[in-house]
DSSP file (Angstrom, degrees, kcal/mol; ACC not computed):
  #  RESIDUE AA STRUCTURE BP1 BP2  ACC     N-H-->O    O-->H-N    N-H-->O    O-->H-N    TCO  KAPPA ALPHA  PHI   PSI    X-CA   Y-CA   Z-CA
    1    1 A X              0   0    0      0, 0.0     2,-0.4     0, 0.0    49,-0.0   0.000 360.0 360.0 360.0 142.6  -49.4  -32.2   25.6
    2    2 A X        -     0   0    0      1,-0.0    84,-0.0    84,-0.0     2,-0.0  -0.778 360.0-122.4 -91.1 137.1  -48.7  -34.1   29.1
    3    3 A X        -     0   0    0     -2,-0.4    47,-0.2    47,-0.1     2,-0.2  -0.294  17.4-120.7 -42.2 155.1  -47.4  -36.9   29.2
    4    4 A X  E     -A   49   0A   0     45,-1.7    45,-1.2    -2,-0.0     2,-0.3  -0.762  19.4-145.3 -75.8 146.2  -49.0  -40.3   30.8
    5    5 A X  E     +A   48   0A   0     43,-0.3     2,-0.2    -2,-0.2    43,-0.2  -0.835  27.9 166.4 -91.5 131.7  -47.1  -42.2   33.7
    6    6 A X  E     -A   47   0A   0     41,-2.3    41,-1.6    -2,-0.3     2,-0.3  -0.789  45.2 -98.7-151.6 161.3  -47.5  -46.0   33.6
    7    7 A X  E     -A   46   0A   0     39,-0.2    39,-0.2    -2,-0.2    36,-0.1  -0.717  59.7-100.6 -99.1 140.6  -45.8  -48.9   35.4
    8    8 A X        -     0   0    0     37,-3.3     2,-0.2    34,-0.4    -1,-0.2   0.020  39.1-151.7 -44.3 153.4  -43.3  -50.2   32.7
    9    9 A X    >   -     0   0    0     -3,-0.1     3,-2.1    37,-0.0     4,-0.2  -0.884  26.5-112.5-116.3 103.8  -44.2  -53.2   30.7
   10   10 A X  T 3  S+     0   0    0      1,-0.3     3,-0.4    -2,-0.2     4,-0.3   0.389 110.8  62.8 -15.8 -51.5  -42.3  -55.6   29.2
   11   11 A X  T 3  S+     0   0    0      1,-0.2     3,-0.5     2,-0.1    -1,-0.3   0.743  96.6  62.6 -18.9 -59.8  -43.2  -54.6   25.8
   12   12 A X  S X  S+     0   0    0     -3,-2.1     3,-1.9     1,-0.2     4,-0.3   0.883  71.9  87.1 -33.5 -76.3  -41.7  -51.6   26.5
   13   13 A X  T 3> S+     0   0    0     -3,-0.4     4,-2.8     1,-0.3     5,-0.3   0.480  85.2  68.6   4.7 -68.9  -37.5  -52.8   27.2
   14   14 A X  H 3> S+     0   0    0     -3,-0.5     4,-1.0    -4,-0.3    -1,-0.3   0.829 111.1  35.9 -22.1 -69.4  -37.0  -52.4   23.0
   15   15 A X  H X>>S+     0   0    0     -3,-1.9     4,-4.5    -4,-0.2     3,-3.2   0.981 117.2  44.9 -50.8 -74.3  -37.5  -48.8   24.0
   16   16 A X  H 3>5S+     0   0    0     -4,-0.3     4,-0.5     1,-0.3    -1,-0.2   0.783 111.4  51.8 -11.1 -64.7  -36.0  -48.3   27.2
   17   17 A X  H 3X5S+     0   0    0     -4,-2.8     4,-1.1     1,-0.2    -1,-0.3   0.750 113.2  51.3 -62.2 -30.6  -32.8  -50.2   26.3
   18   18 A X  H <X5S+     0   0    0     -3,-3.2     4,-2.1    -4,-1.0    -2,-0.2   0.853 117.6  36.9-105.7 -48.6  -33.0  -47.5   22.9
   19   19 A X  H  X5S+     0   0    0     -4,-4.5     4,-0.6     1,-0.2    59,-0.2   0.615 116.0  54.6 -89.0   9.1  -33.4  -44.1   25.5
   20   20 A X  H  X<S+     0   0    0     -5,-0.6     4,-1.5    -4,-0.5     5,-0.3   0.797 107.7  50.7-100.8 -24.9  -30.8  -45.7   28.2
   21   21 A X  H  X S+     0   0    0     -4,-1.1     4,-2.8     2,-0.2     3,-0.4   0.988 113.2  45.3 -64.9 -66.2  -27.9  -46.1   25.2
   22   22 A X  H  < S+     0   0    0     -4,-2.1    -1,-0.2     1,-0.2    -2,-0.1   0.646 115.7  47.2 -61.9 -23.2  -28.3  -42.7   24.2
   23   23 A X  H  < S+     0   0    0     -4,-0.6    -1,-0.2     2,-0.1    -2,-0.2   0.805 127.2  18.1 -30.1 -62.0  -28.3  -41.3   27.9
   24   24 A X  H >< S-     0   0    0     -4,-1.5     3,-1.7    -3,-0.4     2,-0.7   0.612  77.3-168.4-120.2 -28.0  -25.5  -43.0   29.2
   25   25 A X  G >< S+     0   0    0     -4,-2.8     3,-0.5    -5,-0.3    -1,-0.2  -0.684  83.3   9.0 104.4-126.3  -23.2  -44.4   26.5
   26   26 A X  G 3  S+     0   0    0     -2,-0.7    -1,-0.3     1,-0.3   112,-0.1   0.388 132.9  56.0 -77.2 -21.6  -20.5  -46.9   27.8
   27   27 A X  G <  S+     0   0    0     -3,-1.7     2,-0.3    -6,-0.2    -1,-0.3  -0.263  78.8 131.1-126.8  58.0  -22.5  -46.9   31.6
   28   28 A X    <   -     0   0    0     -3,-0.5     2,-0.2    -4,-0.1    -7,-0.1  -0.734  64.0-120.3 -62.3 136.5  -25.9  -47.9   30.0
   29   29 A X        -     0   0    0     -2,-0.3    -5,-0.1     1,-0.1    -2,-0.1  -0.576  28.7-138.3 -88.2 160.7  -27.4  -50.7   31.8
   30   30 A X     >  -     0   0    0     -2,-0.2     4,-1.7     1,-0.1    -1,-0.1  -0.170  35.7 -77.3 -83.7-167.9  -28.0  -53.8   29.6
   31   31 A X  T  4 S+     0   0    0      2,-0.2     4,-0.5     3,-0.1     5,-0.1   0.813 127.9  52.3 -27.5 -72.6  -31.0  -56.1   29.5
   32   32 A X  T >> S+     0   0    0      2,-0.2     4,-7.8     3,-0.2     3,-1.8   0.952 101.3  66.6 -31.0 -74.8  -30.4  -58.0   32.4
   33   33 A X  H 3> S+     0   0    0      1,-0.3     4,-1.0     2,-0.2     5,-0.3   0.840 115.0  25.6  -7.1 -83.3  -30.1  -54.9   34.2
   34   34 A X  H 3< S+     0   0    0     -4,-1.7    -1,-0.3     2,-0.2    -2,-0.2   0.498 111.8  61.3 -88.5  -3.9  -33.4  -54.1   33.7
   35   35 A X  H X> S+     0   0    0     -3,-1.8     4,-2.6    -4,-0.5     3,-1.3   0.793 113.3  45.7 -79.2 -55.6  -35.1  -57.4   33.3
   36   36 A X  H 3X S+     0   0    0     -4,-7.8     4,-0.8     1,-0.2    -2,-0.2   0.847 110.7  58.1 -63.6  -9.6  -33.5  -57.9   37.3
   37   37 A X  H 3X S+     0   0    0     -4,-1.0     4,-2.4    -5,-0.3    -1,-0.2   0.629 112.5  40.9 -77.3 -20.8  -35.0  -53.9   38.2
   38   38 A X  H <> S+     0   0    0     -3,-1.3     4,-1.0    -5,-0.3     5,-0.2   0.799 113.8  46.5-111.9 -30.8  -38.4  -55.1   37.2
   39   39 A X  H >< S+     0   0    0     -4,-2.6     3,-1.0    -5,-0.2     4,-0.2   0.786 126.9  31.9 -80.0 -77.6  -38.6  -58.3   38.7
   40   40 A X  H 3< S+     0   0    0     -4,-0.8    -2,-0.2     1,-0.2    -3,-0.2   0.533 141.1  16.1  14.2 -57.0  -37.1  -56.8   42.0
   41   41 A X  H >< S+     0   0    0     -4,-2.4     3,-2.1    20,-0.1     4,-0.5  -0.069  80.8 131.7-146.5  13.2  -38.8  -53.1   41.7
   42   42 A X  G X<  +     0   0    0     -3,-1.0     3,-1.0    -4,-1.0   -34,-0.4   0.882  67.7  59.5 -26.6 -60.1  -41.5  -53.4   39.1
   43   43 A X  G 3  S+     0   0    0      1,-0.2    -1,-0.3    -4,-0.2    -5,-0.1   0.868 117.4  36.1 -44.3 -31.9  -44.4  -51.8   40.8
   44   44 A X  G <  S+     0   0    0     -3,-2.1     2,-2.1    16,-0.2    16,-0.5   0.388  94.3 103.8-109.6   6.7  -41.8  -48.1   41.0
   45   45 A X    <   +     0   0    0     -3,-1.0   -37,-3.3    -4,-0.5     2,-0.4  -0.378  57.7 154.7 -83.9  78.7  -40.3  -49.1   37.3
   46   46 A X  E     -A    7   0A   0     -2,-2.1    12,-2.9   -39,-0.2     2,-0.3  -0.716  26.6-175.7-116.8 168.9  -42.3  -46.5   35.2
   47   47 A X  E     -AB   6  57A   0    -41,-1.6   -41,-2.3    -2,-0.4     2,-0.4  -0.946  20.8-112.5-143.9 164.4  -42.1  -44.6   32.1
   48   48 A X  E     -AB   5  56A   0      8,-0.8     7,-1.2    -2,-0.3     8,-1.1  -0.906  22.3-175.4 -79.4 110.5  -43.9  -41.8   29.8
   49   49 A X  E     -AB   4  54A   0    -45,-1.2   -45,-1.7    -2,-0.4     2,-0.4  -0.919   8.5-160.5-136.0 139.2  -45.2  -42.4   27.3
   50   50 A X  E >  S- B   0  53A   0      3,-1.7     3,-0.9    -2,-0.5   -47,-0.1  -0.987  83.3 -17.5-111.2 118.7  -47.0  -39.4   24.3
   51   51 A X  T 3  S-     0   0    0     -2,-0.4    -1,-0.2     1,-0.3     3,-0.1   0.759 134.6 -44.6  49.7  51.5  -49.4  -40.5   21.7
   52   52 A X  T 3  S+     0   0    0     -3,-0.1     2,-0.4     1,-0.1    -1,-0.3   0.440 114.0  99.5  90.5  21.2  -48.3  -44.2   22.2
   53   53 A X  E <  S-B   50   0A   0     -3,-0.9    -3,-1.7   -38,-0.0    -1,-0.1  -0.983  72.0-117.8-131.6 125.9  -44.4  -44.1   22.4
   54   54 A X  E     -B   49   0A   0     -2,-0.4    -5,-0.2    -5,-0.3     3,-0.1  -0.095  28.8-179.6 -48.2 156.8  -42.5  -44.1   25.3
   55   55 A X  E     -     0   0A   0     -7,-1.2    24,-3.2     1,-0.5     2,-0.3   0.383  57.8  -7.1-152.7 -27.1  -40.5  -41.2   25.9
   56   56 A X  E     -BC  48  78A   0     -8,-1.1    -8,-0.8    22,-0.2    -1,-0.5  -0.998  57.4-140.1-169.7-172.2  -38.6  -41.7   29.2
   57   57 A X  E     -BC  47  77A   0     20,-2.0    20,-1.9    -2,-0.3     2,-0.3  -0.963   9.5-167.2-150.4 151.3  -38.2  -44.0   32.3
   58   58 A X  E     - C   0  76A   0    -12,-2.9    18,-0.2    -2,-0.4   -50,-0.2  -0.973   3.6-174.5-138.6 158.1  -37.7  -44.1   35.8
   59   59 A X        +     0   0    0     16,-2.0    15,-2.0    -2,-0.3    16,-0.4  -0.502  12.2 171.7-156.0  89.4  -36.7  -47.3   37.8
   60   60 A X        -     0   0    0    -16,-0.5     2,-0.3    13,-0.3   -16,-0.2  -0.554  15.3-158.7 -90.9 170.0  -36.7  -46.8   42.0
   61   61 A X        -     0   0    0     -2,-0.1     2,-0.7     9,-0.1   -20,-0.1  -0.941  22.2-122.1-142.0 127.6  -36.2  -50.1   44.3
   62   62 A X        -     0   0    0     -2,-0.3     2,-0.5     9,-0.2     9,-0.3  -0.744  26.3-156.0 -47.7 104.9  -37.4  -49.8   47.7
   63   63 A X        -     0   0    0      7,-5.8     2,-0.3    -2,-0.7    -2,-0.0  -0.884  57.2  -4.9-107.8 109.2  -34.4  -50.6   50.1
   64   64 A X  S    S-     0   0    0     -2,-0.5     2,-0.3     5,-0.1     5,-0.2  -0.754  75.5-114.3 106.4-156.9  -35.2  -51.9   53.8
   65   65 A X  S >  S+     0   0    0     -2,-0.3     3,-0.5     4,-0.2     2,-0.1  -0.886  72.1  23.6-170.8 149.9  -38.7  -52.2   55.4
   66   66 A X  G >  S-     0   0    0     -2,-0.3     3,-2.2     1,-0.2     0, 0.0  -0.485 125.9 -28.1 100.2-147.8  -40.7  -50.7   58.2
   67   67 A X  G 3  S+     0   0    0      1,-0.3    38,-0.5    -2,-0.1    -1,-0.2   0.779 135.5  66.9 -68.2 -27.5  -39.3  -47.1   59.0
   68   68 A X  G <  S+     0   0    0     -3,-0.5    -1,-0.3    36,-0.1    -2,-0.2   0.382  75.4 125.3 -66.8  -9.5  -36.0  -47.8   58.0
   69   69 A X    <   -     0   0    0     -3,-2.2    -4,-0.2    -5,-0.2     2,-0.2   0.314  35.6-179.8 -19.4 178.1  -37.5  -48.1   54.1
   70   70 A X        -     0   0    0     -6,-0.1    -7,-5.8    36,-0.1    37,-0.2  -0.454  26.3-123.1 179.0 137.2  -35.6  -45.7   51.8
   71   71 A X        -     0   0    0     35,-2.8     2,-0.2    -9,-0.3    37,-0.2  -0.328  20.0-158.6 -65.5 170.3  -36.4  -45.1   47.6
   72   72 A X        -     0   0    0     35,-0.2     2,-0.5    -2,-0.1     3,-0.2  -0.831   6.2-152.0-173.8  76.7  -33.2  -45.8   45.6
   73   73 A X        +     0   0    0     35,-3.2   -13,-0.3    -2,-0.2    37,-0.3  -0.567  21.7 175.5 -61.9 128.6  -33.9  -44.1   42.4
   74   74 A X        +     0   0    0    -15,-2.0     2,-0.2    -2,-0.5    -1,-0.2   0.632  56.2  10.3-102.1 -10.2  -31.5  -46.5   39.9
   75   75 A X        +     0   0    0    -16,-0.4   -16,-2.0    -3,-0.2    -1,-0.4  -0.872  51.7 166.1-173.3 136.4  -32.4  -44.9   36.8
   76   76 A X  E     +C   58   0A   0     -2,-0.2     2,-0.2   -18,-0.2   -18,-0.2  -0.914   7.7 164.9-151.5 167.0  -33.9  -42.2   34.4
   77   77 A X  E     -C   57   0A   0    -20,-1.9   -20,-2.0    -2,-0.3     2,-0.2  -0.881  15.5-158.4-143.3 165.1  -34.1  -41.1   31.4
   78   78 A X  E     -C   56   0A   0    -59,-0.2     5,-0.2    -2,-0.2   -22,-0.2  -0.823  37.6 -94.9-155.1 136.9  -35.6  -39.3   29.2
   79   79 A X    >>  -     0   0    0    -24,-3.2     3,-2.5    -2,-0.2     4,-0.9   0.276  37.3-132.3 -12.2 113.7  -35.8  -39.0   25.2
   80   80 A X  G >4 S+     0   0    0      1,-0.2     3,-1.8     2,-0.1    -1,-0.2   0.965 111.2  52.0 -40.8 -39.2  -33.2  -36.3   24.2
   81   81 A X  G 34 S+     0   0    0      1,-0.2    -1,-0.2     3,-0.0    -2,-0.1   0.658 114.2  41.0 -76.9  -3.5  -35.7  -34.7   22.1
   82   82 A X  G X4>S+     0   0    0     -3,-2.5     3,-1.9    -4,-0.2     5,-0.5   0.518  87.7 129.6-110.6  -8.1  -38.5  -34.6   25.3
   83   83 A X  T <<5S+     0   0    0     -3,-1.8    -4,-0.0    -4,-0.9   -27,-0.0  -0.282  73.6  13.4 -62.0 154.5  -35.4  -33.5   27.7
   84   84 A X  T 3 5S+     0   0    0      1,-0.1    -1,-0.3     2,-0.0    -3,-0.0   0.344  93.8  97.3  18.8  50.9  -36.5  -30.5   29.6
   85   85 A X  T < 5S-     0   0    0     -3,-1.9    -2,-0.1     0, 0.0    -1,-0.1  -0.149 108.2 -78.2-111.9  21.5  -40.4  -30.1   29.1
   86   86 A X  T  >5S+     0   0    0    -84,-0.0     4,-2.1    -4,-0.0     5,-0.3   0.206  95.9 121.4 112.3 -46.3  -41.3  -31.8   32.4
   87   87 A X  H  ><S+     0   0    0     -5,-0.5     4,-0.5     2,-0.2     5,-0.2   0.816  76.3  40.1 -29.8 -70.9  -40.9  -35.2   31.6
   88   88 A X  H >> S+     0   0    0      1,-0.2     3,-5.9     2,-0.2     4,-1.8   0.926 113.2  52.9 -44.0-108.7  -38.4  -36.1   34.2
   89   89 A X  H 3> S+     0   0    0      1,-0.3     4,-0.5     2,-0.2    -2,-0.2   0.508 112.9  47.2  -8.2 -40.7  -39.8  -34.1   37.1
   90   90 A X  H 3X S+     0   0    0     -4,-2.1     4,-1.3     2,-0.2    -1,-0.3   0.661 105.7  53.8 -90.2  -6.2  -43.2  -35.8   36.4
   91   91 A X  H <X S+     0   0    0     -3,-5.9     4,-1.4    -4,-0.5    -2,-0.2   0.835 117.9  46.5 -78.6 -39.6  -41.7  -39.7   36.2
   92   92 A X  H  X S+     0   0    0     -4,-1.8     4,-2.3    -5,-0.2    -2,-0.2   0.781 105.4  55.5 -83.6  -8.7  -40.3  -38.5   39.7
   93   93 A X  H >X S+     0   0    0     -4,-0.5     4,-2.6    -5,-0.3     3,-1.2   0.846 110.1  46.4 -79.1 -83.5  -43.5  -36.8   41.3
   94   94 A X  H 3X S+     0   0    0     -4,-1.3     4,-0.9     1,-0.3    -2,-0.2   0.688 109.9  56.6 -56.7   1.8  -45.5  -40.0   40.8
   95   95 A X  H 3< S+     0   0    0     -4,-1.4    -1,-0.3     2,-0.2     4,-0.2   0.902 107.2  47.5 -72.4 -43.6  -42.5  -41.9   42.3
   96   96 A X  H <X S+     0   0    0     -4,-2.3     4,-1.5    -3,-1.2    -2,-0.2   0.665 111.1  53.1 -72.8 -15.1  -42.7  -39.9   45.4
   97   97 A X  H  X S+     0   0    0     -4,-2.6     4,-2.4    -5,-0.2     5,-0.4   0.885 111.6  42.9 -73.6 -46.4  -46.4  -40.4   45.6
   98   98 A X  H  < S+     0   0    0     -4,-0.9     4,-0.3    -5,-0.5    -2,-0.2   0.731 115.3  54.3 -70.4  -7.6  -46.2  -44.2   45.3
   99   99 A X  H  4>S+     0   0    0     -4,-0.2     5,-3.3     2,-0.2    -1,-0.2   0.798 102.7  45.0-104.6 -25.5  -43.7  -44.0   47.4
  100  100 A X  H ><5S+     0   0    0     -4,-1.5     3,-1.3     3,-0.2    -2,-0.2   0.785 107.3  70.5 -65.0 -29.2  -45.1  -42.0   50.5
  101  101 A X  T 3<5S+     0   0    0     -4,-2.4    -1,-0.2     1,-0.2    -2,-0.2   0.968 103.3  49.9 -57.0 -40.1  -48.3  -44.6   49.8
  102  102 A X  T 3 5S-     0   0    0     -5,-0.4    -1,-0.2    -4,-0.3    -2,-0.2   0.491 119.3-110.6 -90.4  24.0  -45.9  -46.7   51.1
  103  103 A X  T < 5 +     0   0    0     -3,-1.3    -3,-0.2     1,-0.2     2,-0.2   0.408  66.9 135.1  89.5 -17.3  -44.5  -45.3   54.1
  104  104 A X      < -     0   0    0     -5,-3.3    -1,-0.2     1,-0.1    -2,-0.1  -0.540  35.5-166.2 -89.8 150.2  -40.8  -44.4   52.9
  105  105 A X        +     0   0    0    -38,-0.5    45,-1.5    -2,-0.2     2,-0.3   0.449  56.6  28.3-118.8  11.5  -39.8  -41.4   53.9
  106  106 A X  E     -D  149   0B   0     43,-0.2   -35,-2.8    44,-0.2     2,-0.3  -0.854  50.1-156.7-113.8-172.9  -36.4  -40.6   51.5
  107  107 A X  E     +D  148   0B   0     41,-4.6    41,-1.2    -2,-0.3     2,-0.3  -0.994  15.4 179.9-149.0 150.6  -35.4  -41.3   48.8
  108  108 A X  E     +D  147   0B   0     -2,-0.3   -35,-3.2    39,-0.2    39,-0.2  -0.958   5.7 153.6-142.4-179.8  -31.5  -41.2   47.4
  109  109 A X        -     0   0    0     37,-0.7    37,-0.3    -2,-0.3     2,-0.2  -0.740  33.6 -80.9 166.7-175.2  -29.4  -41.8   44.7
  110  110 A X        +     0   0    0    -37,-0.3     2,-0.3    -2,-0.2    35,-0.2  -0.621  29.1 173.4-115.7 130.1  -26.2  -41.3   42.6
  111  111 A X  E     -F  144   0C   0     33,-1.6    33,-5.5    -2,-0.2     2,-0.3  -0.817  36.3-100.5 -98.7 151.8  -25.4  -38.9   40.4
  112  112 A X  E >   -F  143   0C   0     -2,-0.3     3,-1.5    31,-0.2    31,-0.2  -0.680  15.1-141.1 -85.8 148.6  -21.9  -38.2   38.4
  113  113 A X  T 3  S+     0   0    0     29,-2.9    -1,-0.1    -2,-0.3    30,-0.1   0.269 105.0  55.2 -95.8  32.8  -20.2  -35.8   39.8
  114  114 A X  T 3  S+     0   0    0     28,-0.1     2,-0.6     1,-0.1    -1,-0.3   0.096  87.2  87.8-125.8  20.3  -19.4  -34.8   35.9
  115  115 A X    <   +     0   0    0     -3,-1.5     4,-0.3     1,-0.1    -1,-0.1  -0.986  49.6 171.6-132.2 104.2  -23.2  -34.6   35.0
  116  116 A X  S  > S+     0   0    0     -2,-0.6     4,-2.0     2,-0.2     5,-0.2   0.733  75.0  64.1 -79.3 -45.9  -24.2  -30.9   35.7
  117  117 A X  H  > S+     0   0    0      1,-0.2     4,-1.9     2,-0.1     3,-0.2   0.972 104.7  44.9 -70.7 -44.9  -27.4  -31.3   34.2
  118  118 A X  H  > S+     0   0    0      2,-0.3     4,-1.0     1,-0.2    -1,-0.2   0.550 113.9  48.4 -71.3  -1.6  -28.5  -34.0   36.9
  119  119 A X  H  > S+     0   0    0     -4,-0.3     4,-2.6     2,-0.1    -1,-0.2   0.846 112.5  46.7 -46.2 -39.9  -27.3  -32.2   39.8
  120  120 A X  H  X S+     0   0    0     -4,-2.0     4,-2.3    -3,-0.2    -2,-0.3   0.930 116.8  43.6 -75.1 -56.3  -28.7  -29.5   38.7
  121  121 A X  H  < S+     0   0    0     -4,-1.9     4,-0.2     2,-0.3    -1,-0.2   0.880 114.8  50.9 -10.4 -75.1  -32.0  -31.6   37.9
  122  122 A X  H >X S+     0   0    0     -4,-1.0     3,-4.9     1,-0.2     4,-0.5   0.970 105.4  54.2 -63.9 -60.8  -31.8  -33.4   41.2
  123  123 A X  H >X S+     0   0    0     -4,-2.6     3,-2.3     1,-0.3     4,-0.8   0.873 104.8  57.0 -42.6 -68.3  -31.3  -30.2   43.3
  124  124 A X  H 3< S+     0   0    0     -4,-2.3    -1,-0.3     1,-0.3    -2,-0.2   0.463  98.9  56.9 -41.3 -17.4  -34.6  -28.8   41.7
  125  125 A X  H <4 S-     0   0    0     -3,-4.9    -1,-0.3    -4,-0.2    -2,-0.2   0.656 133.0 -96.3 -81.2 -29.8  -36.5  -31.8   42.9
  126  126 A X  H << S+     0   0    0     -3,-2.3     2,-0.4    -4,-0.5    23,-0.3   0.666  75.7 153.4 118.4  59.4  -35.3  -30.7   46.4
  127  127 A X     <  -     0   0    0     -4,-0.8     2,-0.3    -5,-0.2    -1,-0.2  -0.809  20.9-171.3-124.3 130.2  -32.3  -33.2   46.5
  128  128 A X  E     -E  147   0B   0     19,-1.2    19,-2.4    -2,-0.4    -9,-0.0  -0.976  21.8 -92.0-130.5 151.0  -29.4  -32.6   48.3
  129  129 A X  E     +E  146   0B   0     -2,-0.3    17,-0.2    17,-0.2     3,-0.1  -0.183  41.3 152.0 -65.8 143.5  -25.5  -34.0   48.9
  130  130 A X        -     0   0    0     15,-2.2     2,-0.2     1,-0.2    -1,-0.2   0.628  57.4 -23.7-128.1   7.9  -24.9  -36.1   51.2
  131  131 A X        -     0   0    0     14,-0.4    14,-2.0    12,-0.1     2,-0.3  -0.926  48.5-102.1 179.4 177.9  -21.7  -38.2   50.0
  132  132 A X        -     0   0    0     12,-0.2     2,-0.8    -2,-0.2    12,-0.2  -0.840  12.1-152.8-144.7 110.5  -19.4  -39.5   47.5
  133  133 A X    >   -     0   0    0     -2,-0.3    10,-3.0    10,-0.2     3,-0.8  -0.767  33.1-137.9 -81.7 102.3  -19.0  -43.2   45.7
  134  134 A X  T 3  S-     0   0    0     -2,-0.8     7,-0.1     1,-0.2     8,-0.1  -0.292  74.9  -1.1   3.4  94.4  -15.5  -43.3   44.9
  135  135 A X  T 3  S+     0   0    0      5,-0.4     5,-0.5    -2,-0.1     6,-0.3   0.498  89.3 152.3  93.4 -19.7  -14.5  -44.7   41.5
  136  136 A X    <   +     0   0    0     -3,-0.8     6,-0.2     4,-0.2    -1,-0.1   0.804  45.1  52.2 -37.4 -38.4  -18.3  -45.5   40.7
  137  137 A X  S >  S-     0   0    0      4,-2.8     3,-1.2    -4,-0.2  -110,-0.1  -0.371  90.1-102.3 -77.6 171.0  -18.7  -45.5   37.3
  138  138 A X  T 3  S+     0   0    0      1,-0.2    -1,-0.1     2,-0.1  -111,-0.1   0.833 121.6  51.3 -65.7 -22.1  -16.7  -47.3   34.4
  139  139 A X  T 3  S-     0   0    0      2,-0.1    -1,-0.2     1,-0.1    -3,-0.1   0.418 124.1-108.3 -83.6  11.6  -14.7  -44.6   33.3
  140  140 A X    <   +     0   0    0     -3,-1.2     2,-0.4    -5,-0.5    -5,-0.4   0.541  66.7 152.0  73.4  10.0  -13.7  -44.2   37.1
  141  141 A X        -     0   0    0     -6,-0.3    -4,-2.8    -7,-0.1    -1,-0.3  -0.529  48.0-117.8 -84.9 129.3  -15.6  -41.2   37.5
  142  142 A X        -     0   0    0     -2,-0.4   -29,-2.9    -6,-0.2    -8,-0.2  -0.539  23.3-139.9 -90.2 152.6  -16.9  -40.5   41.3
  143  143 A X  E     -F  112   0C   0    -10,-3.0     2,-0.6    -2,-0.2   -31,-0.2  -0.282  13.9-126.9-101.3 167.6  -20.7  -40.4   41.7
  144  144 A X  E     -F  111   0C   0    -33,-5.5   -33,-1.6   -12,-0.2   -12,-0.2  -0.969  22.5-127.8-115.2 144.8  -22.3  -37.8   44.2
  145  145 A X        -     0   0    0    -14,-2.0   -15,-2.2    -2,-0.6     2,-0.4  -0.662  34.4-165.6 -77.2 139.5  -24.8  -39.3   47.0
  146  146 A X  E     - E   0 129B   0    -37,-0.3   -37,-0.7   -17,-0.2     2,-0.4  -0.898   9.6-158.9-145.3 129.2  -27.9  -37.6   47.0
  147  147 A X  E     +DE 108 128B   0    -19,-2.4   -19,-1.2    -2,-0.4     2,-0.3  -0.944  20.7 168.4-143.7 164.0  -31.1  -37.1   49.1
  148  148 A X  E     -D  107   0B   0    -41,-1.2   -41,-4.6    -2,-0.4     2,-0.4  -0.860  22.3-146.3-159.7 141.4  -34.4  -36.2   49.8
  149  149 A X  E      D  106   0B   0     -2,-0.3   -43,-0.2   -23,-0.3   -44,-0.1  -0.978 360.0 360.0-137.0 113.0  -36.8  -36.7   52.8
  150  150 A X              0   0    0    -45,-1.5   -44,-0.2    -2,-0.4   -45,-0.1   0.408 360.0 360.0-104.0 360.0  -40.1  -37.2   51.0
């Protein structure tokens, strides 16, 4: 069964906050976090949801205006138990459709460069490196830059 893609709803957060703990651990974003992504980035803040439970998330922020636009994926996830049926790959298709409605024409954003399965992930979307953030994470672990011209 396919999942649906919908722009996030408040209602939703309980969950979110539930599949972003188990994602990311110790570099989970809190509450805040995501209360300031959806006031800031609503419209691109979506999730998946099967037979009425959310099941993963995405949360891009448009960065710039006019040509000079660029996506900023800041987050996904997706349920362990839903991880590699699609899920992902489909949160991020309708993100590059909503986002080409809007003129931008990449998209980037950070992976760890200790997370194999999102590189590997990203690269399959047609993602490539293009950099390195130092120190990004909390545990000091450096992020890889990544992008795509959508």
């Amino acid at each position: 069964m396919e999942p649906t893609i919908r722009r996030f709803r408040l209602k939703d957060l309980k969950r979110v906050l539930e599949i972003e703990e188990r994602s990311f651990g110790v570099d989970a974003y809190d509450r805040l976090t995501f209360l300031y992504l959806y006031r800031s980035c609503g419209d691109l803040f979506l999730v998946a949801e099967l037979s009425g439970s959310v099941i993963g998330y995405s949360v891009t922020c448009v960065e710039g205006s006019g040509g000079d636009a660029v996506g900023h994926v800041h987050s996904i996830a997706v349920d362990p138990q839903f991880r590699k049926k699609g899920v992902g790959r489909a949160l991020m298709e309708e993100t590059f459709r909503m986002l080409r409605e809007r003129g931008v024409k990449s998209v980037v954003l950070e992976v760890s460069i200790a997370n194999e399965a999102g590189i590997s992930f990203w690269k399959s979307l047609g993602f490539s490196p293009v950099g390195i953030r130092k120190r990004f994470y909390l545990d000091g672990t450096d992020a890889i830059i990544m992008r795509k011209e959508i």
